[in-house]
C-alpha positions as CSV (number, residue, x, y, z in Angstrom):
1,X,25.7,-29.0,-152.6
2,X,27.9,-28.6,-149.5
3,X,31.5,-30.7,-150.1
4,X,31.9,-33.4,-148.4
5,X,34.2,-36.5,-148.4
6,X,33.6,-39.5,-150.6
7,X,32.8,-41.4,-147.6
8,X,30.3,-38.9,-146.0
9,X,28.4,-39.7,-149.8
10,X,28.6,-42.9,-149.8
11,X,27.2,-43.4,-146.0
12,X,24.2,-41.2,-146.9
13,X,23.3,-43.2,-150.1
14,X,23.2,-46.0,-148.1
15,X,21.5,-44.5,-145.3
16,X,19.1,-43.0,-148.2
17,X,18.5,-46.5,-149.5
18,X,17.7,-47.5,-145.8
19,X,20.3,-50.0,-145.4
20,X,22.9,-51.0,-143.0
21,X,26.3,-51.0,-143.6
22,X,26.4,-54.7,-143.5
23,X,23.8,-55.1,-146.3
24,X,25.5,-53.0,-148.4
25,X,28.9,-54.6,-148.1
26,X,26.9,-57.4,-149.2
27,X,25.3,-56.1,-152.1
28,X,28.9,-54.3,-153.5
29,X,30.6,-57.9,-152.6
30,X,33.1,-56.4,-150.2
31,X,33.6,-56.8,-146.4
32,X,31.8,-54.8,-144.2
33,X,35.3,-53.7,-143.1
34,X,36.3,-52.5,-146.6
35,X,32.8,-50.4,-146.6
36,X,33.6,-48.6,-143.3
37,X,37.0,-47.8,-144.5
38,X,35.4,-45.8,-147.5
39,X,33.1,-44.3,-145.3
40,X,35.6,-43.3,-143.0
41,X,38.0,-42.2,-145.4
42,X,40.7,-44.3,-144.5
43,X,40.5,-46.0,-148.0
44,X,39.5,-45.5,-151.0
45,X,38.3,-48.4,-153.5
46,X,40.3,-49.2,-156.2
47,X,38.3,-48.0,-160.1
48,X,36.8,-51.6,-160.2
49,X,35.3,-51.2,-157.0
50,X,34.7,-47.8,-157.7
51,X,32.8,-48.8,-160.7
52,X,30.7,-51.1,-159.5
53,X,29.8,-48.9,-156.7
54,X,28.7,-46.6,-159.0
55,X,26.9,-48.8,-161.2
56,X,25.0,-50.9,-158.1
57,X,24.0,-47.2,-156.6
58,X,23.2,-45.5,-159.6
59,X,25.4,-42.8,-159.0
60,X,26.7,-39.9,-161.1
61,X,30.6,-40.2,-161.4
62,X,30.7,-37.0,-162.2
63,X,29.1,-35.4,-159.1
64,X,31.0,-38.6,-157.0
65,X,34.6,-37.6,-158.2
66,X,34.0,-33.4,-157.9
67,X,33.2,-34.3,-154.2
68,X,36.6,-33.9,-153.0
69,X,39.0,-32.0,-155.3
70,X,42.2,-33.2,-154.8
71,X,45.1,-32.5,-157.2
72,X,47.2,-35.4,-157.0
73,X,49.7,-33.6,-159.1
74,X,50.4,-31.5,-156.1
75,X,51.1,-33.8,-153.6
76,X,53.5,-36.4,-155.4
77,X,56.5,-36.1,-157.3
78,X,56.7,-37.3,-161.3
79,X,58.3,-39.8,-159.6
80,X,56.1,-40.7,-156.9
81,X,53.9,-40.7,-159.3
82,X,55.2,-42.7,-161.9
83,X,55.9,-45.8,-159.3
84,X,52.2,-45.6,-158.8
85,X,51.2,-46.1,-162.1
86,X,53.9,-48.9,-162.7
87,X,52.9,-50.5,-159.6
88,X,49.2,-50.4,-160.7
89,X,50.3,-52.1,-163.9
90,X,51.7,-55.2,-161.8
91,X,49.9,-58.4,-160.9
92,X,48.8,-59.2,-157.5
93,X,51.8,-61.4,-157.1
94,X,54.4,-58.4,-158.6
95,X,52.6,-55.8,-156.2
96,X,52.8,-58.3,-153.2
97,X,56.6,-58.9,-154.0
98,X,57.2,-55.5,-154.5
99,X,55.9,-54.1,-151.7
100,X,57.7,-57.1,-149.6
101,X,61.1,-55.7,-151.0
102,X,60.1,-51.8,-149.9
103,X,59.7,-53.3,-146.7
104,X,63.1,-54.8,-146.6
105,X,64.7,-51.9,-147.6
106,X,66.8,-49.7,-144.6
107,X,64.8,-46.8,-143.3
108,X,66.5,-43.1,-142.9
């Protein structure tokens, strides 16, 4: 199989199951807008989304997540990367005051 983006997948699943974009946003539970930002790789869903993309389409993670090989390791810092994971640990409300705080913090 030629590699392609997540997004380029996902739109031909749903263009295989000959359905719009609106009807599939509907079926995953997310906004249309959500969908098209998968599709267009301008987001990526977080794992429960993921996983219930997966499990609605009947797709192979496997073959999903060997579309794009990324190696995260290479493009963030320990650091960077430990932030992520305590963010991720957070609450909605922690995460939302958190990130209010980064934004209040002087630029370079």
């Amino acid at each position: 199989m030629k590699e392609r983006s997540f997004g380029a997948y996902l739109y031909h699943v749903i263009r295989m199951k000959s359905m719009t974009q609106k009807e599939a946003a509907e079926l995953l539970h997310i906004s249309p807008q959500a969908l098209n930002n998968y599709i267009q790789n301008k987001r990526y869903p977080d794992m429960e989304t993921m996983v219930h993309i997966l499990k609605v389409f009947h797709l192979d993670a496997n073959r999903v997540f060997q579309l794009e090989k990324v190696d995260i390791s290479s493009a963030l810092s320990i650091d960077e990367m430990h932030f992520i994971q305590m963010y991720r640990s957070l609450d909605l409300s922690q995460q939302e005051f958190v990130l209010k705080m980064m934004k209040e913090l002087p630029r370079k």
